[in-house]
N, C-alpha and C positions, 0 to 999 in steps of 0.2 A: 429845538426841534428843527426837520429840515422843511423845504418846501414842498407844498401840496404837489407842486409839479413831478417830485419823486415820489408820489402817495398814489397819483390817479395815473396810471400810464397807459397807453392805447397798444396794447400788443393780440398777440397768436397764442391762444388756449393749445392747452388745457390746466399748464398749469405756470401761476406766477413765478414761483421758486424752481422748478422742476423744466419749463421749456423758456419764460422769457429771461428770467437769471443767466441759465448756461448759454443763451444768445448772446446775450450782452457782455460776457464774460468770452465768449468765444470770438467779437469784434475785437475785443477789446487787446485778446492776444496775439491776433493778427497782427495788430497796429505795435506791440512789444515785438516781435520778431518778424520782419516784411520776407528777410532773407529766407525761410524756416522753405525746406521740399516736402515735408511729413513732419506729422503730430503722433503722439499718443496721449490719449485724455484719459486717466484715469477719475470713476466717477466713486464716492466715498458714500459707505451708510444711506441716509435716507432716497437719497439722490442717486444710487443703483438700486437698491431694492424696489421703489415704483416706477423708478424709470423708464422700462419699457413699455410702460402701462401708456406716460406721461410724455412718450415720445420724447425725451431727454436725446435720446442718440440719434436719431432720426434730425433732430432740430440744429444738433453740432454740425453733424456730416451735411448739410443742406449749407450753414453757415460758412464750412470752411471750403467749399467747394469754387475752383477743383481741386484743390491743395487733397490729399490723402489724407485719413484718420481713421488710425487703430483707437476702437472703444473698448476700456480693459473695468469693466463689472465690478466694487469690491464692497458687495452689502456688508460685509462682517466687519471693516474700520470703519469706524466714527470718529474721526477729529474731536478731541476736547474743546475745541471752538465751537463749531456747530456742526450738528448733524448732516447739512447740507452742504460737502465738502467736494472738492474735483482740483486735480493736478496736470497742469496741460504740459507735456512734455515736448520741445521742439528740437526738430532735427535735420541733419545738413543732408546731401544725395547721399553721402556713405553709413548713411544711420547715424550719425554721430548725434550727441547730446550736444545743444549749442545752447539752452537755456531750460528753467523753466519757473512755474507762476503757480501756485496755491490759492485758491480765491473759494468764499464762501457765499450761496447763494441765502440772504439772508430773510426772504421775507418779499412779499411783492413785486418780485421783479427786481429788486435790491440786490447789488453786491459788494463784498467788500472783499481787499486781500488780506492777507495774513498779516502785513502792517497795519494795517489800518484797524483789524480787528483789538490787536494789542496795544495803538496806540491809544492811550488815557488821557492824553494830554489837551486839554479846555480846545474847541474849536468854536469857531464864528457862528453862529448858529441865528438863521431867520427868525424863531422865535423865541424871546428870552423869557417867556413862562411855560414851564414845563409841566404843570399839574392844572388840573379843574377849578379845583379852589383858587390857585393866586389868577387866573383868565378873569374868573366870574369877579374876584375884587377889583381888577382892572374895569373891567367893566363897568361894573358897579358904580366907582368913583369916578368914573369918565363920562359916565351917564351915555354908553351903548351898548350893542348889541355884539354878540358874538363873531358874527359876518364880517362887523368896520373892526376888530380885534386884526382878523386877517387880513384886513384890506390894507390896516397899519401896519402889517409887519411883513409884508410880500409885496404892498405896492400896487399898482392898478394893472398891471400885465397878466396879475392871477386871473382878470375876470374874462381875458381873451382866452388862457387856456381853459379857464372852467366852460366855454363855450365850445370847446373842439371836444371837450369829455361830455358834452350833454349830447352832442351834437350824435358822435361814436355811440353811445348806448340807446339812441334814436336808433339808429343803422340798425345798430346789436338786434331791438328785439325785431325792428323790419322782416330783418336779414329772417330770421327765426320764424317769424309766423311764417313766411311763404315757402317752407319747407317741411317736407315729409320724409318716410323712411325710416330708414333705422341708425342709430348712432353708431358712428364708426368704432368697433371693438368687438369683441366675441361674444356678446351677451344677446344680438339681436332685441336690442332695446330700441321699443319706438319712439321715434322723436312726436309728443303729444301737442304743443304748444298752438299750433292751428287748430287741431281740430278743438280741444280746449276754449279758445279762443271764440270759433263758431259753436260752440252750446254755450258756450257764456251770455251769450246773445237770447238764447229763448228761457233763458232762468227768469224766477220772478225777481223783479226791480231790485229787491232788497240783498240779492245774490249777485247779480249781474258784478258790481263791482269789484269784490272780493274774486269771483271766477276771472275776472279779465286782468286781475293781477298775478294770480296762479302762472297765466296763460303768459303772461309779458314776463316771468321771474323766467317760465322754464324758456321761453322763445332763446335768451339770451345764455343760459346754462348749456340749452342743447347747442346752440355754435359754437359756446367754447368747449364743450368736450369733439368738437368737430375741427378741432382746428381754427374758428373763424377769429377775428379780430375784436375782439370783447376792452371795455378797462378794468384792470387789476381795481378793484372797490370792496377792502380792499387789495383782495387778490384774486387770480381767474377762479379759483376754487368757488370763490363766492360772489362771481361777478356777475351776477343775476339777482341778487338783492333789491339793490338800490336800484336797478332801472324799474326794474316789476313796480316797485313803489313811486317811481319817480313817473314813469309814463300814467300809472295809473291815476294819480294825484291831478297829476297837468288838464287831463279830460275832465276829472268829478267837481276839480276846484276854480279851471278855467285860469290856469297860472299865467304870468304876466314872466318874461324875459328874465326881468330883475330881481323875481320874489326865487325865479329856477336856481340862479348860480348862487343866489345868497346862500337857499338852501343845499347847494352843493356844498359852497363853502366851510357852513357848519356841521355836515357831514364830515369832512377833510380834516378838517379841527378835532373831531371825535375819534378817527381814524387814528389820526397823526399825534394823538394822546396815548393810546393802546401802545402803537408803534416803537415809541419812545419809551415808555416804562413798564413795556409786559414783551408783546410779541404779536406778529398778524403771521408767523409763519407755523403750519399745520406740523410741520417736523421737530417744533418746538413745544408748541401749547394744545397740540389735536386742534378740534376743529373749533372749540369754545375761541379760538385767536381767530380763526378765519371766519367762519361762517358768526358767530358769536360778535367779533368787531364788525361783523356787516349789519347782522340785525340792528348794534347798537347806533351806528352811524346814519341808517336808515330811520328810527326810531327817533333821533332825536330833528332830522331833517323835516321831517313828518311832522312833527310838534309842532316846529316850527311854520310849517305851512296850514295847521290848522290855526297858528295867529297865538300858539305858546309863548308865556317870557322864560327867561334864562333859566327861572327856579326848574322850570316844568319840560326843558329840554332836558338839563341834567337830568333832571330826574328818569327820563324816558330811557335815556342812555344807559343811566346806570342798570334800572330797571331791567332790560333787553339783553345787558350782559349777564345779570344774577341770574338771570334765569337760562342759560348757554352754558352757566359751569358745570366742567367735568364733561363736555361731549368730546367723544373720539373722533381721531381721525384714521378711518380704520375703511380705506376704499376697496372693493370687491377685485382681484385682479390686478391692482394699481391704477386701474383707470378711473377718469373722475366724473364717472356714470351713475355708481349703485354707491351708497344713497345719494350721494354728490347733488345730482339735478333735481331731484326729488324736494331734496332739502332747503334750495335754493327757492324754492316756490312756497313752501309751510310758513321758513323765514321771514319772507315778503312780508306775508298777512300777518304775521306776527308782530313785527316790525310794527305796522298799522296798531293791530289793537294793542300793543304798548303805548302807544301814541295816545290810542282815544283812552285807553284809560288812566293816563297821567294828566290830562287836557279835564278831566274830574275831579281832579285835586287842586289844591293852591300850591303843589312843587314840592312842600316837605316833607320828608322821609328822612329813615334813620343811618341807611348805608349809603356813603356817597360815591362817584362816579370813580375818584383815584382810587377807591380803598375796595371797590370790586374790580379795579384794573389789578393792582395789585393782588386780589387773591385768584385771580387768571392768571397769573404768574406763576405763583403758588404755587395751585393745582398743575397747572402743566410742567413745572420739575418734578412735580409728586408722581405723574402718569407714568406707566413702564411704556419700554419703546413700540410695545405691538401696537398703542391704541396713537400714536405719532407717526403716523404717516409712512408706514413700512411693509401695510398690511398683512403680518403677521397673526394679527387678531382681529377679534370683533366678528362685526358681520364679514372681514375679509378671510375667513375660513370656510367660509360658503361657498370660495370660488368655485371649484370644482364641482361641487354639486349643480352649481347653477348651469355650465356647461355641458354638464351628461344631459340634464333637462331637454339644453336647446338643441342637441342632437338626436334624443327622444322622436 
């Protein structure tokens, strides 16, 4: 598996695959051709069909600027690699073709090119267990904890980056409560996450906290369908999860520095499990990869901060994923508004009460955490493309209706 450092990245919403992918892809092709006077980027399947929603072209032409770029639309190919496919075409002042780069936005901000997708051949990899079960026997016979699992196989520099990504989703829901209005896109959607936040406040006690999580999941959902700078957790889609839970926790449990980034850590580790043997990308597995690896990641951090051992994280994990299979990813528009922010905040609390209800048990259960990664897999080759991220289907049939509404 690779490093958390490519798991938690601090970028520009709204979406991980869809604006900070074709970023990074789009430096990346600078730096292959410095000479290049004009581009044309062709963007492939899933990755034109939401694009405009996701500000995909919008995010290139900013990056390549002031260099020129024709953006050529073509929802109907799909690469057999993946659905989330773009061809950057470079060119000399006479239009000429002088190169060009295939690259696939895989997943969180992740990219790969067309070699590297094909390449099969063993690479160096930070962590040399790849499944739930051989972690927890390492563990087990090491007599530790999940956290010193990471700490062995990344080195102590991870606890300096887990500190700029707690630091970032601080900001994120800051950023979030002190704003109002409507979320940028054609829905006239209002950003809730303040006012939320202020009647959280007059609930009775036994509410109060649950509402002030709602409040912190959406604070940080609505800046990233805003554009603002969220971390892929583990993607923008669903990068509202883990803060809502993570701010929340810090106030009710009065968290300690050390106890934050551990619990980040084995967040990352649940993440970067999914990652490696299913999918965190929505164009792949719908939303049960995105929001679904949130909940689960979130859920087992949780665990862990209520003072869980490793039985009863797993278990929370796997718990938080069983219960996500088969959700679409099916955005209203292509923006990641409707249900998108919505959803990010239900998750939150869910997240939790997976937690407290695994923190009930002694950890044993009969499905384990690889083998409902594995049917996340499953299911999302099973799904047809409307409900992956294309919005074709689902609730994103409603668009237009929703739009006469807001003209109404």
């Amino acid at each position: 598996m690779d490093t958390l450092k490519e798991l938690f990245k601090i970028g520009a919403g709204p979406s991980s695959s869809h604006t900070i992918g074709p970023e990074r892809a789009t430096k990346r092709v600078k730096e292959k051709f410095p000479n290049a006077d004009s581009y044309i980027v062709e963007l492939w399947g899933s990755l034109a069909a939401t694009g405009k929603g996701h500000y995909t072209d919008k995010i290139i032409i900013e990056t390549f600027k002031p260099i020129p770029v024709e953006i050529v639309w073509m929802p109907e190919f799909v690469h057999e690699l993946h659905p989330n496919g773009m061809k950057f075409i470079a060119l000399d002042k006479d239009k000429k073709q002088i190169g060009e780069w295939i690259v696939f936005s895989v997943g969180g901000g992740t990219i790969k090119d067309y070699d590297e997708l094909m390449d099969k051949s063993p690479k160096k990899e930070i962590y040399p267990l790849n499944t739930m079960n051989e972690i927890i026997k390492w563990c087990k016979d090491n007599k530790k904890h999940l956290w010193q699992y990471v700490e062995e196989c990344e080195g102590p520099s991870i606890w300096q980056h887990l500190r700029y990504i707690d630091q970032a989703m601080t900001d994120a829901v800051k950023r979030g409560l002190e704003k109002s209005g409507d979320v940028p896109g054609p829905f006239k959607y209002p950003k809730r996450a303040r006012e939320m936040y202020e009647k959280a406040l007059s609930k009775r006690a036994s509410l109060i906290f649950t509402n002030k999580v709602f409040a912190y999941a959406l604070a940080v959902s609505e800046e990233n369908a805003s554009m603002g700078q969220v971390v892929t957790a583990p993607t923008c889609g669903a990068s509202g999860v883990i803060p809502g839970v993570l701010r929340g926790m810090k106030e009710e449990y009065e968290l300690v520095e050390k106890h934050i980034l551990r619990g980040l850590a084995i967040a990352g580790l649940i993440g970067n499990l999914v990652k490696q043997n299913a999918t965190i990308s929505g164009a792949e597995g719908g939303c049960q990869a995105e929001v679904g690896t949130a909940c689960s990641m979130a859920a087992a951090m949780a665990t862990y901060f209520m003072g869980g051992n490793i039985d009863q994280i797993e278990y929370a994990a796997e718990s938080a994923m069983e219960h996500h299979l088969g959700m679409t990813c099916d955005p209203v528009g292509g923006y990641v508004i409707i249900p998108c922010i919505e959803r990010n905040a239900i998750c939150a609390v869910r997240a939790l009460n997976t937690a407290t209800y695994c923190m009930s048990t002694d950890g044993k259960h009969t499905i384990s955490f690889d083998e409902v990664v594995k049917t996340m897999k499953e299911t999302g080759k099973d799904m047809c493309s409307a409900y992956k991220e294309t919005s074709d289907g689902g609730l994103a049939k409603y668009y237009d209706k929703i739009l006469v509404g807001n003209k109404e």
